[in-house]
MARDOVO-663455 format. One line per field, with one value per residue (C-alpha): residue number from 0; residue in one letter; x, y, z. Coordinates in Angstrom, 2 decimals. Example, Ala and Ser with C-alpha at 12.3 -4.5 7.8 and 13.67 -1.06 7.14 Angstrom:
<rs>
num	c(0 1)
residu	c(a s)
u	c(12.30 13.67)
v	c(-4.50 -1.06)
w	c(7.80 7.14)
</rs>
This chain:
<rs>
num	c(0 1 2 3 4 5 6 7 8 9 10 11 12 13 14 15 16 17 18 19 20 21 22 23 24 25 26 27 28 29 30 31 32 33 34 35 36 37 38 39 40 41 42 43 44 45 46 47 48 49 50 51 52 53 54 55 56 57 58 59 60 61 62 63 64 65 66 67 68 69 70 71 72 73 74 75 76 77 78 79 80 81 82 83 84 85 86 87 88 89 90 91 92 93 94 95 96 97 98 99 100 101 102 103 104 105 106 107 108 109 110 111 112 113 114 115 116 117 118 119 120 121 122 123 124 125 126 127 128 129 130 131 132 133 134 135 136 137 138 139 140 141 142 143 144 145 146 147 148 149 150 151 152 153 154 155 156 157 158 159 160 161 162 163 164 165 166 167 168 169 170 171 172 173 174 175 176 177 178 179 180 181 182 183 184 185 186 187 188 189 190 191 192 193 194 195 196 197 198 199 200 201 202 203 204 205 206 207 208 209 210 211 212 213 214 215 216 217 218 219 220 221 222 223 224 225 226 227 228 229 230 231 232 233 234 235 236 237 238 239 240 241 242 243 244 245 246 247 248 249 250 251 252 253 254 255 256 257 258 259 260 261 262 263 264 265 266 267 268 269 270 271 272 273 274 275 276 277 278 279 280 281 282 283 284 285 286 287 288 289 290 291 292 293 294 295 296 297 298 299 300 301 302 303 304 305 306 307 308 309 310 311 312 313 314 315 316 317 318 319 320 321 322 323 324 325 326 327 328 329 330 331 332 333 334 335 336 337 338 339 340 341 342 343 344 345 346 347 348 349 350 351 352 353 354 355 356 357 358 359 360 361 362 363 364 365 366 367 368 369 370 371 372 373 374 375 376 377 378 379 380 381 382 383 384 385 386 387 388 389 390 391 392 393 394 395 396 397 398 399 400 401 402 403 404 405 406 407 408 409 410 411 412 413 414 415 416 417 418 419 420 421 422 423 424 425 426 427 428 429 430 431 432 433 434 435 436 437 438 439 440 441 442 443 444 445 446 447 448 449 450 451 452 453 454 455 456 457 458 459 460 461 462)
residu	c(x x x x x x x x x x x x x x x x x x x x x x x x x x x x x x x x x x x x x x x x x x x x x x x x x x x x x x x x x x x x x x x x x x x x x x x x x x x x x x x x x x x x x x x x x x x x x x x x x x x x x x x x x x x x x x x x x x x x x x x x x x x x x x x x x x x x x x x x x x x x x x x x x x x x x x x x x x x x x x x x x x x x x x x x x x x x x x x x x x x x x x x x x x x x x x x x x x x x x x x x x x x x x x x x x x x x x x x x x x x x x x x x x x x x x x x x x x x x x x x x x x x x x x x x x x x x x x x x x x x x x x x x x x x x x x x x x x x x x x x x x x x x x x x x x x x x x x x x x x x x x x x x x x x x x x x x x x x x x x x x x x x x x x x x x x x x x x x x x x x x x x x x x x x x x x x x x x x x x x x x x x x x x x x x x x x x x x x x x x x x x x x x x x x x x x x x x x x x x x x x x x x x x x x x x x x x x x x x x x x x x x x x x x x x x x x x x x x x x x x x x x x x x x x x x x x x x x x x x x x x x x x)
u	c(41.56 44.90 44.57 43.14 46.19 48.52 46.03 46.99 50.86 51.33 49.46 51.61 54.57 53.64 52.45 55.73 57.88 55.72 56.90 60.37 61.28 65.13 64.57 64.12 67.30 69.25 67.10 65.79 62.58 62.97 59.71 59.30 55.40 52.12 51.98 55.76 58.39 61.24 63.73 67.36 70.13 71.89 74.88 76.59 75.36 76.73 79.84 79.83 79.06 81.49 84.29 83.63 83.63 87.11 88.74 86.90 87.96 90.99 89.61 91.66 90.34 92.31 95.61 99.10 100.91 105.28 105.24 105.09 108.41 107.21 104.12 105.83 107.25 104.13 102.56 105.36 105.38 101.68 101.58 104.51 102.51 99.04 100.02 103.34 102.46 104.90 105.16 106.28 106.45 106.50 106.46 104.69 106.30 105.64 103.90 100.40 98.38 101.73 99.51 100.35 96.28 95.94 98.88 97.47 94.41 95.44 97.91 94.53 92.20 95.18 95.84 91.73 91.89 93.75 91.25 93.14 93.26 90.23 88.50 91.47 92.76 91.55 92.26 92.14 91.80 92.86 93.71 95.82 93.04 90.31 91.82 93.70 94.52 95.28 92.05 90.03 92.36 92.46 87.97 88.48 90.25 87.98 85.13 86.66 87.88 84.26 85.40 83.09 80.79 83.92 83.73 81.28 81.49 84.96 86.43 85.44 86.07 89.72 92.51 94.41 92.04 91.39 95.15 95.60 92.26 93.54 97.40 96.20 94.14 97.24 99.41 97.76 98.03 100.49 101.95 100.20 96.50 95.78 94.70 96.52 96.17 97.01 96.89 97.16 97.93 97.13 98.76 101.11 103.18 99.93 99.98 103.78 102.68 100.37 101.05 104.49 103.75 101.85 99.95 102.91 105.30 103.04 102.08 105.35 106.38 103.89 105.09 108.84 107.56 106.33 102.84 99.82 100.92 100.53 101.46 101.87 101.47 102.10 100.88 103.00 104.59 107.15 110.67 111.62 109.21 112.14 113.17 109.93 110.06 111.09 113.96 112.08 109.64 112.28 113.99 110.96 110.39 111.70 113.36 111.54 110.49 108.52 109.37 106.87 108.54 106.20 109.15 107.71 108.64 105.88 105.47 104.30 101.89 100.67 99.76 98.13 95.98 94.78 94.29 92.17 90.18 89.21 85.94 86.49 84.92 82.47 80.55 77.78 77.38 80.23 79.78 80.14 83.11 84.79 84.27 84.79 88.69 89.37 88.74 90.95 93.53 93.18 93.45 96.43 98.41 97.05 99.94 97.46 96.34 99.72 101.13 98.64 99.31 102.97 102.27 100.21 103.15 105.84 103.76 103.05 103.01 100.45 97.77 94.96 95.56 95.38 92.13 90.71 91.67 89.81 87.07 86.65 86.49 84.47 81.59 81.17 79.53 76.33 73.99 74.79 78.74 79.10 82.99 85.82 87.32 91.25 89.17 87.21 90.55 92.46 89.29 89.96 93.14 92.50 90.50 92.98 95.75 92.96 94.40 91.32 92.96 92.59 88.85 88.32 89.58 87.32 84.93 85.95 84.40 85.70 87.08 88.86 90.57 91.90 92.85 94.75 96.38 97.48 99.10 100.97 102.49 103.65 104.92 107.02 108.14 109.11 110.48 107.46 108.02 104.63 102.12 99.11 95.49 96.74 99.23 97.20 94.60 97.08 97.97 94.22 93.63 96.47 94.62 91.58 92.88 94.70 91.30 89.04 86.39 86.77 86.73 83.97 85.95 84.77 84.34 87.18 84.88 83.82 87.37 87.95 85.04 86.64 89.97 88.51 86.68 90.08 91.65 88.16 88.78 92.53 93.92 96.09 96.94 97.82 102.10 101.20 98.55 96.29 96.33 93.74 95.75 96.91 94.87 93.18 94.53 98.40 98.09 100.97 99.52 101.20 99.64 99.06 99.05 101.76 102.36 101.23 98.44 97.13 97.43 96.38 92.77 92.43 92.84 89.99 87.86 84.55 84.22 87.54 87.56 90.85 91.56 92.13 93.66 96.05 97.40 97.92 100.47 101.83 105.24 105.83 107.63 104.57 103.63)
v	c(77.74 76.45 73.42 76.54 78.70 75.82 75.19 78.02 78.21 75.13 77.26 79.73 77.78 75.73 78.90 79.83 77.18 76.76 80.13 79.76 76.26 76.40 78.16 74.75 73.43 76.52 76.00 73.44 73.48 73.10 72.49 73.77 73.01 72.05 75.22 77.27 76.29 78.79 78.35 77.87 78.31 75.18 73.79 75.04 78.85 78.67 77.86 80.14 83.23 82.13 81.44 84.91 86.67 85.29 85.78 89.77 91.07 91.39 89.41 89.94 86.17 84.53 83.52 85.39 84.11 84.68 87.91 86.31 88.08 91.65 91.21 90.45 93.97 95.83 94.21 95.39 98.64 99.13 97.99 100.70 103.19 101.84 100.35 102.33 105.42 106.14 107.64 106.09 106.19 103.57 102.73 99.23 98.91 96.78 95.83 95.57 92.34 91.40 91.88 95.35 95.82 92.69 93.08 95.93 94.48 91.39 93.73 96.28 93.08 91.20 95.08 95.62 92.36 93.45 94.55 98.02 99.21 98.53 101.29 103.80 103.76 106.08 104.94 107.60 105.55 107.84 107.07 108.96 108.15 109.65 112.79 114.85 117.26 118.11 120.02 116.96 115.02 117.08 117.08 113.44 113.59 115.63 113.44 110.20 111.61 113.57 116.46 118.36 119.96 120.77 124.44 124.90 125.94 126.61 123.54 123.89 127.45 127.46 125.74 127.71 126.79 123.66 122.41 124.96 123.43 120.02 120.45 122.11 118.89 116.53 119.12 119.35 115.86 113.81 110.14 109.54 110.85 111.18 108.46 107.33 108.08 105.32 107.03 104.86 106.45 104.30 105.24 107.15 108.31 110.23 112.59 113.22 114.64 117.44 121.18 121.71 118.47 120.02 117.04 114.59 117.02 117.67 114.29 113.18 116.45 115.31 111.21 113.04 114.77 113.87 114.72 112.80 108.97 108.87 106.04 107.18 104.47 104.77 101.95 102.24 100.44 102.87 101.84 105.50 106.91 108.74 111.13 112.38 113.45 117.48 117.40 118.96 116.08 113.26 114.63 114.01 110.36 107.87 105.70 102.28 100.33 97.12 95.10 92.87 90.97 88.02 85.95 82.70 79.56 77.56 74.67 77.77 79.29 75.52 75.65 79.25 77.94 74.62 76.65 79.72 76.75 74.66 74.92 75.81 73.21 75.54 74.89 73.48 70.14 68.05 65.14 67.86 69.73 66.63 65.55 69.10 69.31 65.91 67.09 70.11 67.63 65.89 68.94 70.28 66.96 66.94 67.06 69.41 71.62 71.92 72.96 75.88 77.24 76.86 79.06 81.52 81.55 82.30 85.34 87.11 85.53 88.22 86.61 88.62 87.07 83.60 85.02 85.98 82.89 80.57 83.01 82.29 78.11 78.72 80.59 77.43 75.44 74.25 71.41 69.33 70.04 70.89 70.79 72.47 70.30 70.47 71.25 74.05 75.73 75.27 77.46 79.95 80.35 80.56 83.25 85.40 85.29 86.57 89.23 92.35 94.09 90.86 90.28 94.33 93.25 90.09 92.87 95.16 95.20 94.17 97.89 98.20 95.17 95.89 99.31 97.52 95.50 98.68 99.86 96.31 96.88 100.52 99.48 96.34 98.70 102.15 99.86 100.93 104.85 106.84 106.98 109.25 108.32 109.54 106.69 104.16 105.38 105.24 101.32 100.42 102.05 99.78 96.31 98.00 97.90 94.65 92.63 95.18 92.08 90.81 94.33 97.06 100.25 102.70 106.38 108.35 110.05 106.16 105.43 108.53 107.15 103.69 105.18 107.29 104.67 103.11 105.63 105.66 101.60 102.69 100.33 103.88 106.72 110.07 111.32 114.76 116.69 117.75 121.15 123.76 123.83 120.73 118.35 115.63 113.60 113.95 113.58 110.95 108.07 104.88 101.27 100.18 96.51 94.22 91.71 88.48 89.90 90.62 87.61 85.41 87.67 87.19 83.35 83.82 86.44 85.11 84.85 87.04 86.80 85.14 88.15 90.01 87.18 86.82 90.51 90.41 87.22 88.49 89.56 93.55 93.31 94.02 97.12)
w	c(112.76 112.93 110.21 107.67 108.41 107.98 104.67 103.62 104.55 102.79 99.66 99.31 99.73 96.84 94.54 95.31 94.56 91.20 90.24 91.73 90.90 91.54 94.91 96.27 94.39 96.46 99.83 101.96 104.19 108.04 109.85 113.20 114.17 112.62 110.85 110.83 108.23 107.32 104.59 105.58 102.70 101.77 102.42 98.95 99.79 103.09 101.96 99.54 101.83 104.07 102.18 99.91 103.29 104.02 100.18 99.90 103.57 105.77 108.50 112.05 112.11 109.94 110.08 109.65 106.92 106.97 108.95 112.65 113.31 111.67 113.97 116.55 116.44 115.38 118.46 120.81 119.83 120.14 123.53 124.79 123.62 124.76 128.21 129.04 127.70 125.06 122.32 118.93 114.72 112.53 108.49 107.29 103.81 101.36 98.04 97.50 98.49 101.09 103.64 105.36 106.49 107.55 109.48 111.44 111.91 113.77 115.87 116.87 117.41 120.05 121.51 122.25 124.05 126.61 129.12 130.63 126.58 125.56 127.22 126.83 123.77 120.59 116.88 114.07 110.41 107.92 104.07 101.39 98.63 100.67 102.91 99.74 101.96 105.38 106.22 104.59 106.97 110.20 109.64 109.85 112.84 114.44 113.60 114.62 118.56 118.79 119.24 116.39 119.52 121.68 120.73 118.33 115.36 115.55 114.90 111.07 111.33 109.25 108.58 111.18 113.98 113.38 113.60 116.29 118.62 117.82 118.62 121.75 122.99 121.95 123.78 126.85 128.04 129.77 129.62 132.87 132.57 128.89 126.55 124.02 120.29 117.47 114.12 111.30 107.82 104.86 101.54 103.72 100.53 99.56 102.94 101.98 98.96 101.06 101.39 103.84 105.22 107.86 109.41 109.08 111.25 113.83 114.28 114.38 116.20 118.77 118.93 119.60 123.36 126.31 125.62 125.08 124.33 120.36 117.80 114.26 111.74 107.95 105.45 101.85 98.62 98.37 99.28 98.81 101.21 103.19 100.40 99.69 103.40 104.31 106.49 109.27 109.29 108.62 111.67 113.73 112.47 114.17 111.61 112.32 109.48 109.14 106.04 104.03 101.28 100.68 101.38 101.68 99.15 96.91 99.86 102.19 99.72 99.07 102.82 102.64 99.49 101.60 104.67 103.19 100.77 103.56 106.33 110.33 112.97 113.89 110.27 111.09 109.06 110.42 107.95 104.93 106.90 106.63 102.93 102.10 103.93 102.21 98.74 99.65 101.15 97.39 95.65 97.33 96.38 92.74 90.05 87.63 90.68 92.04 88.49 88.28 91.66 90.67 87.55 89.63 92.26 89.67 88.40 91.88 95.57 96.02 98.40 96.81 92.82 95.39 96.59 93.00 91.53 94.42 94.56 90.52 91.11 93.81 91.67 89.98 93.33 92.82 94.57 91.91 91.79 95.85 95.77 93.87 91.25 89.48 86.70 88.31 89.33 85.86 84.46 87.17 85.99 82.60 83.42 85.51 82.82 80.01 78.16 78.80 75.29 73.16 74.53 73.57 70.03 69.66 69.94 66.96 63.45 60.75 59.31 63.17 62.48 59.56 60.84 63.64 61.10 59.31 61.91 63.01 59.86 60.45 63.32 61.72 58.98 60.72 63.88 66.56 65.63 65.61 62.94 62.35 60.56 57.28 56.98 58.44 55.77 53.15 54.46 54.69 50.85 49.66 51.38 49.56 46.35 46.22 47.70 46.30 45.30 49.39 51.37 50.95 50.27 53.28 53.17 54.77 57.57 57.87 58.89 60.67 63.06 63.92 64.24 66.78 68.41 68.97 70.49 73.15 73.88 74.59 72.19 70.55 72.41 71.50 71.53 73.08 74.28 71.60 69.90 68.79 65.30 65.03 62.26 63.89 60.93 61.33 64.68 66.25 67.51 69.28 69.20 72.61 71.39 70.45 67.83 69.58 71.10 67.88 66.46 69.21 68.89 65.56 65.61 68.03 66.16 65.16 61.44 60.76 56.68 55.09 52.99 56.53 58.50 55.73 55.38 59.14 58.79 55.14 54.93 54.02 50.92 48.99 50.89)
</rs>
């Protein structure tokens, strides 16, 4: 019975493989008995998922980067109010991708390790993007303490008693028998920008008194994010700020790019660990690799265009090509710089080019002030009649179209708001593309005719 089932495993394995031929390329076959085999993903998809895991999320895992002084603080702070029982504000401010989440991450993972917090301590996640308002927000908070069944229906009765029911349960405790409250408030310019402020100043209100132990924590890229504070709230902040300025030179963000590229000793092939930190090692001390992260360093030391650009050579690991090559990351950067207007032009017809054209030249003669479709008509009617035997002589409504279609892919936009009386044809218009761009898509436009690629590079005397 058992030589007929394995028969028959062995089967459907192969009818499988016939139909799926480069599943075995991507998996290999362990055996476990006579009869049991399961497929286990190679050693190229493991890496893969692992590495993806570690460039797509803010792992509390990985390692701090520059800020060990900032977290050092954060840390601190967290634990006065967790341990000690008091109460405290605090701003995280700095530019996107320098590492603000991951900063707060790292501080809540180290904080839950400490046995005494771990079962005390409540965390309320709240974001600017996703609570527009302070009833959205104060829901939320409702949701994420569990206190929706407290009384009922009430809780989602108004605005009024919401914020009442919860300021009453913050109230009522004390630094001695209540648990504490971290509240961390990403996009923290966005809740600034709420009716009266209402939430901010009785958080903060509340982080001011000897009440129940509460941490306010705001996430933003705003420097400014004092002044578009009320008084009455600013009053009630507490004025401490965490900076994060990506200050680190080129030899530290080589050392970030060979850390977050390489495998942990926990993989579990230790021979292909090995190889695979070696041809890191390699990488980080070739001239052509170096000169590209040098490049990518000068534009931003943002550690998310880092993670984009290894996350782009890393696509390109196969079973035949298991490790990233200098050549695999010079692609990848190729392919973040890639002007997304010029690919949207490679796309155009032929009449949308030369409409574009038109309008370069507007732009070159009237010094970059705005045009409507009338003139760039007039410009294209001009072409028209000086290569009449090269360029098929559209209808106006024809033209109208693809001038219209232009203004859908964004490459023009509109001066004002449009009017109910104003003619869609002397409508002002503004080119959203510049000189070089245009000319760097049309050297790569496929089968661009000379007539065309000529009037873009002609001088303007003749029009």
């Amino acid at each position: 019975m058992s030589s007929r089932k394995s028969k028959s495993n062995n089967l459907i394995h192969a009818e499988y493989l016939s139909q799926n031929p480069d599943f075995y390329i991507k998996c290999r076959w362990i055996g476990l008995g006579r009869s049991q085999f399961r497929f286990v993903p190679s050693l190229e998809i493991e890496v893969q998922r692992l590495l993806r895991e570690r460039f797509c999320h803010q792992s509390p895992h990985s390692n701090l980067f520059g800020v060990q002084v900032q977290y050092k603080h954060l840390i601190e702070l967290l634990k006065r109010t967790a341990i000690h029982g008091e109460s405290n504000s605090v701003l995280i401010i700095g530019p996107r991708g320098s590492g603000k989440t991951m900063l707060i991450n790292h501080a809540l993972k180290e904080l839950m390790e400490v046995e005494e917090v771990s079962e005390n301590v409540l965390q309320v996640h709240l974001n600017g993007l996703l609570q527009i308002n302070d009833k959205i927000a104060l829901k939320e908070i409702t949701r994420q303490l569990n206190l929706e069944n407290v009384v009922g229906d009430k809780v989602f009765g108004s605005f009024a008693e919401s914020l009442s029911f919860l300021l009453e349960a913050l109230k009522r405790g004390d630094r001695s028998s209540s648990c504490p409250v971290i509240f961390i408030l990403d996009e923290f310019d966005l809740f600034a920008h709420h009716k009266n402020q209402t939430l901010l100043y009785n958080l903060f209100d509340i982080s001011q008194s000897a009440q129940t132990p509460l941490a306010v924590i705001g996430l933003t890229c705003r420097l400014d994010i004092l002044e578009l504070l009320e008084k009455r709230v600013k009053s009630r902040f507490s004025h401490r700020q965490i900076h994060l300025m990506n200050s680190f030179g080129f030899p530290q963000y080589l050392k970030i790019f060979k850390e977050q590229l390489s495998l942990p000793a926990e993989f579990p092939d230790k021979i292909f660990t090995e190889k695979w930190n070696e041809n890191v090692q390699c990488l980080t001390e070739d001239r052509s690799v170096r000169e590209v992260l040098q490049k990518h360093f000068n534009v931003s030391k943002n550690l998310r265009s880092l993670h984009m650009l290894l996350m782009l050579a890393l696509n390109r690991i196969t079973t035949s090509h298991p490790f990233v090559t200098a050549a695999d990351l010079m692609e990848a950067n190729q392919l973040c710089s890639m002007d997304s207007k010029a690919n949207i032009v490679h796309g155009l017809s032929v009449l949308e080019i030369c409409l574009i054209i038109a309008m370069k030249h507007l732009n070159d003669i009237y010094e970059e002030e705005p045009f409507n479709f009338q003139m760039v008509y007039n410009e294209f009617q001009k072409f028209v009649q000086r290569k009449a035997h090269s360029v098929y002589n559209f209808e106006k409504p024809v033209v109208m179209k693809a001038f219209e279609h232009l203004q859908q892919l964004e490459l023009i936009r509109p001066m004002e708001r449009t009017s109910v009386n104003t003619q869609r044809e002397y409508q002002l218009m503004k080119l959203l593309l510049d000189n070089t761009q245009i000319m760097n898509a049309l050297q790569k436009y496929p089968n661009c005719p000379t007539d065309v690629r000529q009037w873009a590079t002609s001088s303007l005397s003749w029009l």
